[in-house]
C-alpha positions as CSV (number, residue, x, y, z in Angstrom):
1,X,106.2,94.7,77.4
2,X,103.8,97.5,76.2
3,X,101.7,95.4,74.0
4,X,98.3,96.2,74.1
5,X,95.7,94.0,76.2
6,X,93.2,92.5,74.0
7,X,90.5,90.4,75.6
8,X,91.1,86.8,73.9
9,X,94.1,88.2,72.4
10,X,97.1,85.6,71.2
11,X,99.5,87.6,69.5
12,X,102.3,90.3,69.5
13,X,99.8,92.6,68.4
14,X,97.6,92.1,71.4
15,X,96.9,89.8,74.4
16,X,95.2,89.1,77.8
17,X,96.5,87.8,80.6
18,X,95.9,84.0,79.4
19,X,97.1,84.9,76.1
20,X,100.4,86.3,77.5
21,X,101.4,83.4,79.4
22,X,100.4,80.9,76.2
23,X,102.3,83.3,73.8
24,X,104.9,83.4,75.8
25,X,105.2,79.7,76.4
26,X,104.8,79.1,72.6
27,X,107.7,81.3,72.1
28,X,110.2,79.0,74.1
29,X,108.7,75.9,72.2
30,X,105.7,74.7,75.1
31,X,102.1,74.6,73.6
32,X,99.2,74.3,76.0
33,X,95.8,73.7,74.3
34,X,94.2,77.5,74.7
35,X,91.3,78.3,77.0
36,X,88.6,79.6,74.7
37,X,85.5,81.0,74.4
38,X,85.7,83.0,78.1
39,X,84.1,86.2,79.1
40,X,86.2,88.6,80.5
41,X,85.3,87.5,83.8
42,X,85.9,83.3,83.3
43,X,83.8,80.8,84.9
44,X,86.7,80.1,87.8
45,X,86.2,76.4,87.9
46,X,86.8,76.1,84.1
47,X,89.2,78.6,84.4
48,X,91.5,77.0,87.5
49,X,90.6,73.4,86.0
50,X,92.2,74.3,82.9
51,X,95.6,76.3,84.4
52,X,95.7,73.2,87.0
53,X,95.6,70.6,84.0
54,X,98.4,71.9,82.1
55,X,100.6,72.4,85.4
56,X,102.2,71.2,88.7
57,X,102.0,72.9,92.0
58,X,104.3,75.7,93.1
59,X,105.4,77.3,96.4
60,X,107.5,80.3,95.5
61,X,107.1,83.1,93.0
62,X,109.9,82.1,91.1
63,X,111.1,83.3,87.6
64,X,108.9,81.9,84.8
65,X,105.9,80.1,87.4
66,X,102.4,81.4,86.9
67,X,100.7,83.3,89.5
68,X,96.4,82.7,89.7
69,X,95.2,85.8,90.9
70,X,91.4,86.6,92.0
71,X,89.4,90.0,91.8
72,X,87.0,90.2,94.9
73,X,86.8,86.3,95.7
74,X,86.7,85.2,92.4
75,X,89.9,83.8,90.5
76,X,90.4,85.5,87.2
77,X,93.7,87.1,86.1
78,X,97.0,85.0,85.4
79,X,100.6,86.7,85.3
80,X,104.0,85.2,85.0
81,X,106.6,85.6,87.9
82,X,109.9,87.3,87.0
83,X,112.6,89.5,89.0
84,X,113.0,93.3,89.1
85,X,116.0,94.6,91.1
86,X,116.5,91.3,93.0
87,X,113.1,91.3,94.1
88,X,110.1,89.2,92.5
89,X,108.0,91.0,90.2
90,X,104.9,89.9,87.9
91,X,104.4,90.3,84.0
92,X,101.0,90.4,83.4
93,X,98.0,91.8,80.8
94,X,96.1,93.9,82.2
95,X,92.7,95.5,81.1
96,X,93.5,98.2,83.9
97,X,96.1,99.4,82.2
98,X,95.1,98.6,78.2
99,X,99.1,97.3,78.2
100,X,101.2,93.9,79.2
101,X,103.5,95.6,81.8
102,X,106.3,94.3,84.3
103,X,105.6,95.5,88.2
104,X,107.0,94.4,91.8
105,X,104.8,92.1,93.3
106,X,104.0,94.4,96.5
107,X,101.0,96.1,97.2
108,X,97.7,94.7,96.8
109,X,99.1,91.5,94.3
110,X,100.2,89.1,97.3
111,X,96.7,89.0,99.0
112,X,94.7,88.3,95.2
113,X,96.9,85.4,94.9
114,X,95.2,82.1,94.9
115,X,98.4,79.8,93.8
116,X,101.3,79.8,91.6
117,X,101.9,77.0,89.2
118,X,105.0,75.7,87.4
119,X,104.2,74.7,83.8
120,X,106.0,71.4,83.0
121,X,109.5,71.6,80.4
122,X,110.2,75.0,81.6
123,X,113.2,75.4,84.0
């Protein structure tokens, strides 16, 4: 939490939202071939085709599954699911913001989501 958001970023010294969830997943052992080479708004057929490839379907924001998120109709922004105070809650980069922060997923975050994924070895 409170690392900085860095467009392409892959590191502890700075991230996007892809970047987080790929750092993060290296960090419990799980590589996934990185999604490079993207503008900060990603073509969303490369973008979903790559998330979808390295994935399985999901039907509840549950700890550690990936939520795809769109801004307007497009899908864009990536976050991981966790829990604050019982309820679920979404880690995410965010160029908003400059920082990786942890908030509730109320508000305007249920209607921008497109689908949550689980990523394969990670219970």
């Amino acid at each position: 939490m409170g690392t900085r958001w860095l467009h392409q970023g892959r590191s502890r010294s700075g991230v996007d939202c892809v970047g987080l969830v790929l750092v993060s997943l290296a960090e419990v052992g799980i590589i996934i071939p990185d999604l490079q080479g993207y503008r900060r708004t990603p073509d969303p057929d490369k973008f979903l085709g790559h998330i979808r490839e390295h994935s399985l379907p999901a039907y509840q924001p549950i700890i550690g599954t990936v939520g795809i998120f769109r801004d307007g109709t497009q899908p864009c922004h990536v976050g991981i699911f966790a829990e604050m105070h019982g309820q679920p809650s979404l880690i995410h980069a965010y160029a908003g913001t400059g920082i990786v922060m942890e908030e509730p997923f109320i508000h305007h975050w249920p209607s921008k989501l497109v689908e949550i994924r689980a990523i394969e070895g990670l219970s």
